[in-house]
VMD Tcl script that draws the C-alpha trace (Angstrom):
set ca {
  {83.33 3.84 35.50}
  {83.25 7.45 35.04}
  {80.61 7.49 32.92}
  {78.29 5.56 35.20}
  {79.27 7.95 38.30}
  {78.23 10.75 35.99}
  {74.93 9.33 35.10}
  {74.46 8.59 38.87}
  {75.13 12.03 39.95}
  {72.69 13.50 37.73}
  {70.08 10.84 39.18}
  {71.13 11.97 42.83}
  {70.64 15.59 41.71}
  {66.97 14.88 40.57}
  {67.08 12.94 44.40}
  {68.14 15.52 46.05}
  {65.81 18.26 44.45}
  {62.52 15.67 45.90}
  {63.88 15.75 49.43}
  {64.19 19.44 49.17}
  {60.84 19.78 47.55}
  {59.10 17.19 50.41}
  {61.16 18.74 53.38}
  {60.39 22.22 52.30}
  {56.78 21.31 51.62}
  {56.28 19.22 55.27}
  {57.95 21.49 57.66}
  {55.83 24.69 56.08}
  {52.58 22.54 56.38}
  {53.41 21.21 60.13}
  {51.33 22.89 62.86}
  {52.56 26.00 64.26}
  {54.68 29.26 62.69}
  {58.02 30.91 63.57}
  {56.12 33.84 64.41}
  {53.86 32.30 67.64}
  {56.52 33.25 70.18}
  {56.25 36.72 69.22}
  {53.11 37.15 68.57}
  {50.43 34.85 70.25}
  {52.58 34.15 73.62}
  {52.88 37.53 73.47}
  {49.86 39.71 75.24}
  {51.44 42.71 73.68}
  {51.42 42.10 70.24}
  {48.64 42.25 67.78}
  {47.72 40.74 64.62}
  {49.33 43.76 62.72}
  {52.70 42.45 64.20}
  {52.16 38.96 63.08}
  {51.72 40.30 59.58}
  {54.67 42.78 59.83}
  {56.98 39.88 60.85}
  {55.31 36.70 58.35}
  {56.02 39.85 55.44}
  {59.81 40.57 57.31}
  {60.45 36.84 57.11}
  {58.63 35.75 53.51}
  {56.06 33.89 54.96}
  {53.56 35.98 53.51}
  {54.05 34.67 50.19}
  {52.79 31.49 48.42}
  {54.59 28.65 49.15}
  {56.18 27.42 45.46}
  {57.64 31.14 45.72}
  {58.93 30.45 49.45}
  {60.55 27.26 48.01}
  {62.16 29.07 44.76}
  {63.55 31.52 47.11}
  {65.44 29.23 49.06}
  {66.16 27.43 46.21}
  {67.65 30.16 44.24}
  {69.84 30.77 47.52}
  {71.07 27.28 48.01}
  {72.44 27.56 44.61}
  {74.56 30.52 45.75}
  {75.37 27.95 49.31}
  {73.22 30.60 51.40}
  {71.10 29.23 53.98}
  {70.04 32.26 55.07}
  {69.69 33.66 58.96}
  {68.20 31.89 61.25}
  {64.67 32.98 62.87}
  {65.54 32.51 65.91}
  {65.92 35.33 68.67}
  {70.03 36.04 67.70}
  {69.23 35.92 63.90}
  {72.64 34.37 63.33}
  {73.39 32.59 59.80}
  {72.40 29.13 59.40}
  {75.65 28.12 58.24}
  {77.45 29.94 61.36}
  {75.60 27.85 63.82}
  {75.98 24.22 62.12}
  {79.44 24.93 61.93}
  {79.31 25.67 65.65}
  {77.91 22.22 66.45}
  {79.51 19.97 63.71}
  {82.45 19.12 65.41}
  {80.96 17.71 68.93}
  {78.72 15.63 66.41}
  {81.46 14.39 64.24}
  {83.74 13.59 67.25}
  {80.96 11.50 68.79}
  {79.48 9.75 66.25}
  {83.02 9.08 64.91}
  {83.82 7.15 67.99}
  {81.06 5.55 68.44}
  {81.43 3.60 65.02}
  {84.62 3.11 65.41}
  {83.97 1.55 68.87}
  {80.91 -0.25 66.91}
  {83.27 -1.97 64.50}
  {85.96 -2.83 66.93}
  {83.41 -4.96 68.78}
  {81.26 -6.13 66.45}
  {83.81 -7.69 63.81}
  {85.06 -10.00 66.12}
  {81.81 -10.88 67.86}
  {80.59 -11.89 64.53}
  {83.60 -13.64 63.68}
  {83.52 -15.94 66.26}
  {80.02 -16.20 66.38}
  {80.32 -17.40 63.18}
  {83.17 -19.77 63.76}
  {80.87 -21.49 66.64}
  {77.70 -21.18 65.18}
  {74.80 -22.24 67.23}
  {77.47 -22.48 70.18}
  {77.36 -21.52 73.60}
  {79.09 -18.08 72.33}
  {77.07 -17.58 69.93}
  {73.49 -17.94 71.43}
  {74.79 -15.66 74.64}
  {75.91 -12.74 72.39}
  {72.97 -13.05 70.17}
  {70.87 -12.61 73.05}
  {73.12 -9.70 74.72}
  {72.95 -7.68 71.56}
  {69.62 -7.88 71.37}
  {68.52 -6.65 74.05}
  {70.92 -3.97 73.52}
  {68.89 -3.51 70.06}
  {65.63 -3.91 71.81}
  {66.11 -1.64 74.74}
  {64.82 2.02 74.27}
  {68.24 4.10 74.29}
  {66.50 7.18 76.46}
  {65.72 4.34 78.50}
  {68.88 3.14 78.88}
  {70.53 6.63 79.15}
  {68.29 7.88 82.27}
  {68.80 4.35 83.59}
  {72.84 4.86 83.56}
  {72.83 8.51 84.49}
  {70.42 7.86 87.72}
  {73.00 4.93 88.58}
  {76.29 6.20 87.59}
  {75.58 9.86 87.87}
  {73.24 10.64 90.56}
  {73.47 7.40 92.98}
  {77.28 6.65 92.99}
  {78.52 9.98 91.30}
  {81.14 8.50 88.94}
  {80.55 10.15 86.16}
  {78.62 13.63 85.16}
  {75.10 13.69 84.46}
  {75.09 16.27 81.39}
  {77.40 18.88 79.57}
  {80.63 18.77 78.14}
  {82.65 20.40 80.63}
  {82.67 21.09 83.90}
  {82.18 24.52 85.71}
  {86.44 24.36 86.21}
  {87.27 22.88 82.70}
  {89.36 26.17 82.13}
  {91.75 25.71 85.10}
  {92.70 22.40 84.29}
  {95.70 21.11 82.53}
  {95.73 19.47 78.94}
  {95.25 15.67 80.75}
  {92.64 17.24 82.75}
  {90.29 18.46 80.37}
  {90.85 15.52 77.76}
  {89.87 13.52 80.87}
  {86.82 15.79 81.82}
  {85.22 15.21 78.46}
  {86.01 12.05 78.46}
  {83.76 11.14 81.77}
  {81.07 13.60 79.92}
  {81.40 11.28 76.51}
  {81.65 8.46 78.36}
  {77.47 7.38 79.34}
  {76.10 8.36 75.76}
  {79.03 6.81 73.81}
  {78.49 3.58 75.28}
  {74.88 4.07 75.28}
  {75.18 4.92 71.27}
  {77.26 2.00 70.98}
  {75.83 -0.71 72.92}
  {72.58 0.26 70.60}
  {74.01 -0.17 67.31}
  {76.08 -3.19 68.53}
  {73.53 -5.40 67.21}
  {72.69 -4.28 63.88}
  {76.45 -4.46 62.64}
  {77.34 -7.55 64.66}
  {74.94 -9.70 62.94}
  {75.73 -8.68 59.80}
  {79.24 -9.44 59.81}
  {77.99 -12.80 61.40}
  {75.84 -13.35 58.49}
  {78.31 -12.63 55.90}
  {80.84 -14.65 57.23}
  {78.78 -17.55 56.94}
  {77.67 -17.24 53.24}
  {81.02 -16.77 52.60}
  {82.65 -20.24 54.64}
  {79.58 -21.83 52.24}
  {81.99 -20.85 49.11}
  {84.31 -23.56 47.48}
  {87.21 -21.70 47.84}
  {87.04 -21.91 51.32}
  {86.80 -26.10 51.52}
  {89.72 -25.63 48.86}
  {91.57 -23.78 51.90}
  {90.98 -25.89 54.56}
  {91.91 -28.84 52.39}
  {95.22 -27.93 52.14}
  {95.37 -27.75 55.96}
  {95.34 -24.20 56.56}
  {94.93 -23.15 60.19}
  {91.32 -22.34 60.41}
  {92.13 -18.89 62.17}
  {93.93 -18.13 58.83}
  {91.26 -19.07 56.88}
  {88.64 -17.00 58.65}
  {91.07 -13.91 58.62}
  {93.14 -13.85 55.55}
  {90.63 -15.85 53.10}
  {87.01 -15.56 54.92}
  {86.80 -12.18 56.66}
  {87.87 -9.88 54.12}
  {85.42 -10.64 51.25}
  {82.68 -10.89 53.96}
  {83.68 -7.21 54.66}
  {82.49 -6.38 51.75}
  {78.55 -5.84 52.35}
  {79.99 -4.13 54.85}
  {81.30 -1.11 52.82}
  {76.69 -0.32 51.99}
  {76.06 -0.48 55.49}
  {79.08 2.41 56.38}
  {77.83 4.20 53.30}
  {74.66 4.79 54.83}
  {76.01 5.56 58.52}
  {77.51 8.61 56.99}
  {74.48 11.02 57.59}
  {74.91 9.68 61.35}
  {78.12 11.04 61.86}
  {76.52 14.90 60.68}
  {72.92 14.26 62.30}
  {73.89 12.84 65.65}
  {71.61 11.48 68.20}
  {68.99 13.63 69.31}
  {67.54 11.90 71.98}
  {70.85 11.20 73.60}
  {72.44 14.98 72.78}
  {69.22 16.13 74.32}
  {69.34 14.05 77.53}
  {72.59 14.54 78.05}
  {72.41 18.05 77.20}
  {74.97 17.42 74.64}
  {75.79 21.06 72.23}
  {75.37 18.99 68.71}
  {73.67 19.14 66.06}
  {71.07 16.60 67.08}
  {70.30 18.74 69.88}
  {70.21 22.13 67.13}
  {67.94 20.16 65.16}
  {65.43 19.46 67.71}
  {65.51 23.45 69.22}
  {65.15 24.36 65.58}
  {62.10 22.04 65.18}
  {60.05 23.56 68.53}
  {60.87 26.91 67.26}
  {59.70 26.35 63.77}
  {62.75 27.95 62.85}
  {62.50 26.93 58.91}
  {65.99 28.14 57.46}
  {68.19 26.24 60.38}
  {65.77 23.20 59.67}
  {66.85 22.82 56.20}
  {70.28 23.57 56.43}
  {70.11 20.58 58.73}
  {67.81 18.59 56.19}
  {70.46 19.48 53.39}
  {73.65 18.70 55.06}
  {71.96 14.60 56.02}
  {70.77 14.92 52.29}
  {73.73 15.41 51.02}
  {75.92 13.31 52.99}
  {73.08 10.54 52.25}
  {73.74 10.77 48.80}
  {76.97 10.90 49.55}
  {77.35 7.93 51.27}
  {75.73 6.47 48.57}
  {78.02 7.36 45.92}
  {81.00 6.35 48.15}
  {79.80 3.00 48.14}
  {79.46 2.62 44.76}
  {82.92 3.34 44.44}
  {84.46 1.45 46.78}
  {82.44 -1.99 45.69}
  {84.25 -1.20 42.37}
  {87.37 -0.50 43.85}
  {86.73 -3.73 46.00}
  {85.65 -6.35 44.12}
  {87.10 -7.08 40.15}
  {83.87 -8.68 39.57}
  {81.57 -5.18 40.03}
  {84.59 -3.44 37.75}
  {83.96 -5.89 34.89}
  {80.53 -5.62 34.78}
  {80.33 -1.94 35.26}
  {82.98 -1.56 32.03}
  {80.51 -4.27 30.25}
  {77.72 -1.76 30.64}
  {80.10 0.90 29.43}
}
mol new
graphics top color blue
foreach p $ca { graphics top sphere $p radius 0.5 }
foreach p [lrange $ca 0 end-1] q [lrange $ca 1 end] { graphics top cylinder $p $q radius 0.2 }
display resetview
């Protein structure tokens, strides 16, 4: 096991040096230059001030030398300062908006997988039922519906119409006078539209996979075996059925993992939401090229990551995967 996990780190290495190499490579070659807000919007400025700031900021030089540069800093875990106006560190101002982005993306899943087990359970259980066909078809349209869409639909109903709920921040303009309950309640009505527009879009997607996995698995013997016994046929689906039908499930949270780091950034930016989706799209208009690939990095990594995690848990999941991974050992 270890050696394979070795071996498959030193792959993802080789990975994760491509994306670098491509992200580095893309974003540099994209129309536009970190330097156009100072210098062409600027009537002031001439070209000896673009070329005094591409030289102040490396741009100047050819772009394998650029990419060695960054690379040689990486290695150190320097992302260097950003290019924007305050010239903060890169790392300064992720860490700034990686909790908001954890915090929502974390309960969104969560939410996710609280509904959608069960809906595909029972789905399942009556397949080709009255149930069944009205959730497929709810889900969806969930999964079909644009989620800015959605979100500008709920805010003009919810928060401009009948003025439940906020229509964008965190907190409101009193969030510091108000007790504990009061401002866990406040962000909660701020959370509240894009967490159940993030979840009501991935409902789908997770829903019908559980829905498809339990079904292979009620196909296996050892299921007829159970219910020939005359075990109750909710204990078959959840003690016998349901958790090796989890199983797939373990690849698909492996690869939601970069979600939880690189957010939503339509709905951060409709809802005006301080995350990192919402850093990643500010640092894309502003060509600012460090802050984009710290961002790139950190979903690399946590790609790869995810990947990795996977891998282990299978093993750690299923006997079968252990055998055959000590086999090729």
């Amino acid at each position: 096991m270890a050696a394979v996990l070795i071996r498959k780190c030193l792959w993802l290495s080789a990975v994760f040096l491509g994306i670098t190499l491509i992200s580095f490579t893309v974003i540099h070659l994209a129309p536009g230059s970190p330097t156009d807000l100072e210098t062409t919007l600027n009537p002031l400025a001439d070209l000896e001030a673009g070329r005094r700031l591409a030289e102040f900021y490396g741009l100047d030089k050819p772009l394998p030398e650029q990419y060695l540069n960054w690379l040689s800093r990486l290695a150190r875990l320097d992302f260097g300062l950003s290019m924007g106006a305050d010239a903060r560190p890169v790392m300064e101002k992720i860490a700034e908006r990686l909790p908001l982005t954890l915090w929502f993306n974390g309960v969104t899943l969560v939410l996710t997988l609280l509904l959608a087990i069960p809906l595909g359970v029972v789905a399942a259980r009556h397949q080709d039922g009255l149930f069944d066909k009205a959730t497929t078809l709810l889900v969806f349209i969930g999964f079909a519906m644009p989620s800015f869409w959605l979100a500008l639909l709920l805010a003009l109903h919810f928060s401009i119409e009948l003025q439940w709920l906020p229509l964008s921040g965190l907190q409101s303009l009193d969030y510091a006078s108000l007790t504990t309950g009061g401002k866990i309640l406040d962000l909660a009505r701020h959370l509240a539209l894009p967490v159940f527009v993030a979840t009501f879009g991935s409902l789908a997607g997770y829903s019908r996979f559980v829905r498809a996995s339990i079904l292979e698995v009620l196909r296996q013997d050892y299921i007829l075996t159970a219910r020939a016994k005359g075990l109750p046929e909710r204990l078959v689906l959840f003690r016998h059925a349901l958790g090796n039908a989890l199983l797939p499930l373990v690849t698909l949270l492996g690869l939601s993992l970069p979600g939880l780091i690189g957010g939503s950034v339509i709905l951060e930016s409709i809802f005006s939401l301080p995350g990192m989706g919402q850093l990643f799209y500010s640092a894309v208009m502003a060509r600012d090229y460090p802050l984009i690939m710290g961002c790139l990095v950190l979903g690399a990594v946590l790609t790869l990551a995810g990947n990795i995690l996977a891998d282990v848990c299978y093993g750690l999941a299923d006997p079968r995967i252990r055998d055959s991974i000590r086999r090729a050992d």
